[in-house]
N, C-alpha and C positions, 0 to 999 in steps of 0.2 A: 365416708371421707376417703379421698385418695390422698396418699403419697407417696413419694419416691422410694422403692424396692430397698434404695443403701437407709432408709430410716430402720428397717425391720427387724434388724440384729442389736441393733441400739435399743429400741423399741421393746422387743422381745427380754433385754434382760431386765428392764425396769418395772417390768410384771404388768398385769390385768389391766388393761384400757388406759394402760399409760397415754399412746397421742389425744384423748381425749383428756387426761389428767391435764396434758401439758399446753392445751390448746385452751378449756377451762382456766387455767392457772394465767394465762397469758392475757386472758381476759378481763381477769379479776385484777391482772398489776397493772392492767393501759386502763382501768377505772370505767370498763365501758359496762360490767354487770357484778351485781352484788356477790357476797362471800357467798349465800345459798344458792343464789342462782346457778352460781359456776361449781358449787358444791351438786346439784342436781345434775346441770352439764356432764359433769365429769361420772356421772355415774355411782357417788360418793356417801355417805352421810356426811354429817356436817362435823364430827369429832374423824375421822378418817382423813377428808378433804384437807381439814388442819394439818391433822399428822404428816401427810404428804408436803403438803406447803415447807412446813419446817425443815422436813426431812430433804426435800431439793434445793433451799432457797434461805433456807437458814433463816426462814422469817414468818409468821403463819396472818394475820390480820393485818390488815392497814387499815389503821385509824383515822388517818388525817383526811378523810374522803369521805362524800354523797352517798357512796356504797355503804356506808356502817347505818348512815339513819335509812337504808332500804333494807337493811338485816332486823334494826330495832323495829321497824314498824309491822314488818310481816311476823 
C-alpha cells in the first residue's frame, strides 16, 4: 500500500501496522467488512483489533449492522 511520505511520522508513532489498523478500522465503520475480517485485515487478533478500536475511536463493536451476524455465523 502506498502513501503520502507526511503520513509516516504520524504513522510511526501509532505503532505496528497502524495504516493497516486504520484502513481496516475504516472499513469495518463504512459496514463494507465484518469485525473479523477487518480484525484479519489489520493484521490483529480479534481481542487486540478491539483494544485498538476503543483505544482510537472510543467505541470497539457496532451492533446495529449485517456485519455482527457475519461475525455470529463464522
Amino acid at each position: 500500500m502506498q502513501h503520502q511520505q507526511q503520513f509516516d511520522e504520524i504513522l510511526d508513532s501509532l505503532g505496528n501496522n497502524s495504516a493497516e489498523f486504520f484502513m481496516a478500522a475504516r472499513l469495518y465503520h463504512a459496514k463494507k467488512v465484518s469485525f473479523s475480517k477487518a480484525a484479519s485485515l489489520a493484521n490483529l487478533s480479534f481481542d487486540a483489533f478491539l483494544h485498538r478500536l476503543e483505544e482510537y475511536f472510543s467505541r470497539g463493536f457496532l451492533i446495529d449492522d449485517e456485519s455482527v451476524l457475519d461475525d455470529i455465523r463464522s
